[in-house]
N, C-alpha and C positions, 0 to 999 in steps of 0.2 A: 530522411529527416526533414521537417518541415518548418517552417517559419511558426513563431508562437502567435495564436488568436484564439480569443474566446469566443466561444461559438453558442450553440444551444444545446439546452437541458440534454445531458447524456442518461443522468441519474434521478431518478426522484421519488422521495420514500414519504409517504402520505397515511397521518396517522396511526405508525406502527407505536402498539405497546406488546410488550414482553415480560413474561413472570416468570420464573421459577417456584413454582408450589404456592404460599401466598405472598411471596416476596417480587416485590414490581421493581424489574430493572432497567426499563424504558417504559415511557405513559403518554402515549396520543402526539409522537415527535413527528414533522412535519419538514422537511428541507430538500433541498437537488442539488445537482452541482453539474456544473457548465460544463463544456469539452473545451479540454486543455487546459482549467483551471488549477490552480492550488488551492485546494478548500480543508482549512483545519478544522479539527473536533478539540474543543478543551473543553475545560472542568476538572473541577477537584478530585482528589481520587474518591473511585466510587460513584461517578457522577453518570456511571453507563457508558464510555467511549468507545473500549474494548469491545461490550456488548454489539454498538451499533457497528461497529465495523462486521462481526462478528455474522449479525444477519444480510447485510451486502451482500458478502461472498458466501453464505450457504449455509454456516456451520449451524448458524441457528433458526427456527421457523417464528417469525411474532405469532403469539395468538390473535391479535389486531390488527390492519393495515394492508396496504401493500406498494410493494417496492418493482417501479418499471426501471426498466435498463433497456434503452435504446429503443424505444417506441412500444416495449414488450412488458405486461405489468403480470406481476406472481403475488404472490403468497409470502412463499419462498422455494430454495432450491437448494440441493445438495452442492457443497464444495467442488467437486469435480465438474461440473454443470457451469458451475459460476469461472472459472478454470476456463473451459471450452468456449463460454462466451466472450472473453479475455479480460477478466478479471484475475490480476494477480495481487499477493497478499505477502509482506513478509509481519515478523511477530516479535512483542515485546521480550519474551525470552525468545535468546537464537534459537533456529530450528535447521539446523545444519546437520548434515554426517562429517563426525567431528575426524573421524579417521581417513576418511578419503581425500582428495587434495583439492585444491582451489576449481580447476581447471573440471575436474568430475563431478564440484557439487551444482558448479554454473551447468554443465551440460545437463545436469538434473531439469531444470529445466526446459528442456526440450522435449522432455516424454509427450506433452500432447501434440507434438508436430509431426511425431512420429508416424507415418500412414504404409510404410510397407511393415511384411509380414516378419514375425520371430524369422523363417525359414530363410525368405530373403537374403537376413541380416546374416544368418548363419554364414550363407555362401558369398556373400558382400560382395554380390555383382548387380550389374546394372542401376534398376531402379531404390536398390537400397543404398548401393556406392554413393550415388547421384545424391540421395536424404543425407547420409551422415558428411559427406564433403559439404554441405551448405549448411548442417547442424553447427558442425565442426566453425565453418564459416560465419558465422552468427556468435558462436558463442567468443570468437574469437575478439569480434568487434566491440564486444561486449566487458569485455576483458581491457582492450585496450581505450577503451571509453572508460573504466572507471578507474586506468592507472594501477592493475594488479598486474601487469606483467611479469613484475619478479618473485611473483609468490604464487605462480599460476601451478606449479608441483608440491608446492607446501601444504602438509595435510592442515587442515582448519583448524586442530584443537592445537594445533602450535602458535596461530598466528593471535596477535593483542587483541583484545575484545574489540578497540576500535575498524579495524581491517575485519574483522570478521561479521560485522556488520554491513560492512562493502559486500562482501563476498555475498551475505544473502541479498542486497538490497542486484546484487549480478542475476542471483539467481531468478528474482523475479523477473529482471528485464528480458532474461534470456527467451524468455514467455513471449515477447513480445508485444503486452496487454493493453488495449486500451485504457484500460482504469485501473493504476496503482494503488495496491491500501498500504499505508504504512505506519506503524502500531508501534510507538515513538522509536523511530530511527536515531535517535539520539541522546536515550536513556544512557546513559551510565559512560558517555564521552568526555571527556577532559576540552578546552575553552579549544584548541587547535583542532580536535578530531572531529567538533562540530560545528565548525568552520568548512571544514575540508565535505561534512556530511551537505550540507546547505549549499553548499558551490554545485554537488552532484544533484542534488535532488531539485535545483533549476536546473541545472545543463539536461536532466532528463527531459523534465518538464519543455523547456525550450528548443532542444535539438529534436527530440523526438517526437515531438507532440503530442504526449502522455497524458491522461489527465490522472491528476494527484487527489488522495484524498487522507491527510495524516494526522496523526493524535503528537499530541507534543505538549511538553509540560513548559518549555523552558519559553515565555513570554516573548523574551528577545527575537528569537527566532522567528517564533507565529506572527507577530507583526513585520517581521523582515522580510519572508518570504511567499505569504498568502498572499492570495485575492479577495476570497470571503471566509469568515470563521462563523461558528456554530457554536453556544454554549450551551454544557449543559450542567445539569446541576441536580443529584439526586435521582437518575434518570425524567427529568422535565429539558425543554429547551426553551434560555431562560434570555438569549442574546443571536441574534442572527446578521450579518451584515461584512459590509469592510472592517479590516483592522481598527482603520478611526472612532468605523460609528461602535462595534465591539468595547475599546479602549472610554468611550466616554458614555457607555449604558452605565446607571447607579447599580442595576440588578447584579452585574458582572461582578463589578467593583468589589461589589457588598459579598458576593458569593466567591468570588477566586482572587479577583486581583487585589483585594485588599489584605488577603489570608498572604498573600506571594513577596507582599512588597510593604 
């Protein structure tokens, strides 16, 4: 765990537009985001957030554009790829195994770390003992970093929507990533549980030296814990900057923050 500094462009997505059939869901977007940053995406619903997270990590290809990660510029790239390069993702609805317990869906997690063989694992000697005691290890720390210890055997479709959002937001960490996507972590929280989400999602940001890239609806927050936000509007990007210069564009205003408040 590292001290927090903003560093240089980790991410940067240059002229991507995205359709679906003749429906344009992003159009010629243009932005990056620093390492170690917290960089939010808002806009109204509808505005492409989901979308742009969406082509980040792989799920989707722009017809337009392209998007470098770490000195390396694509197109795009499959989910799993984006995975491997350390891009983790959690999502607006939970994406959880609702039947398995806390402690199994964090270790879910850990599949791409995973470098010995099925057979290995079978006979769980040596070099495989050796992976899962430091999976094990990791996910543990992982665990007791975001304060589930006492629901670390509790299947997940038991526990409150609130905590179950921890639990995914464990599973991403367990990854590892350099680059968090988080696709509003705080939808559907009551005023303490996004308190409690906001205390975590620095202490990642800042212990870990994650760099963050989140969609959030709720104003308060976006200016509370960002560095730069990004609007968008319609899939267009219609505001770019810090929270302040954000808070006093007319564009913004006129397009979200007037609708909000």
């Amino acid at each position: 765990m590292g001290e927090r500094r903003i560093g240089d462009v980790v991410l940067a997505l240059e002229h991507v537009s995205l359709a679906f059939g003749g429906v344009k869901a992003l159009t010629d977007i243009s932005f990056d985001v620093r390492e170690h940053e917290v960089r939010a995406i808002i806009g109204p619903n509808g505005a492409g957030k989901s979308s742009m997270l969406n082509v980040i990590n792989g799920v989707y290809r722009p017809q337009q554009g392209t998007i470098t990660f770490r000195g390396e510029p694509r197109r795009g790239m499959d989910p799993h790829a984006a995975a491997a390069m350390g891009i983790a993702r959690t999502f607006q609805n939970i994406a959880l195994f609702r039947g398995m317990t806390v402690l199994d869906n964090v270790m879910t997690g850990r599949n791409l770390k995973i470098r010995t063989s099925f057979l290995e694992h079978a006979i769980w000697w040596g070099r495989a003992r050796r992976e899962e005691l430091d999976n094990r290890r990791k996910v543990e720390e992982v665990i007791d970093f975001l304060e589930i210890q006492h629901i670390r055997k509790t299947p997940v479709g038991r526990l409150p929507y609130g905590l179950q959002k921890r639990v995914e937001l464990a599973r991403a960490l367990a990854a590892e990533p350099e680059l968090l996507l988080l696709d509003e972590p705080m939808a559907g929280m009551n005023v303490e549980e996004k308190q409690d989400m906001c205390r975590f999602v620095l202490d990642v940001n800042e212990q870990y030296g994650t760099t963050i890239v989140l969609i959030e609806h709720d104003m308060g927050v976006v200016m509370d814990i960002s560095d730069r936000v990004v609007v968008l509007d319609y899939g267009r990007k219609i505001g770019d900057g810090t929270p302040g210069d954000v808070r006093g564009n007319q564009a913004v205003i006129d397009a979200y923050l007037g609708v909000a408040h």
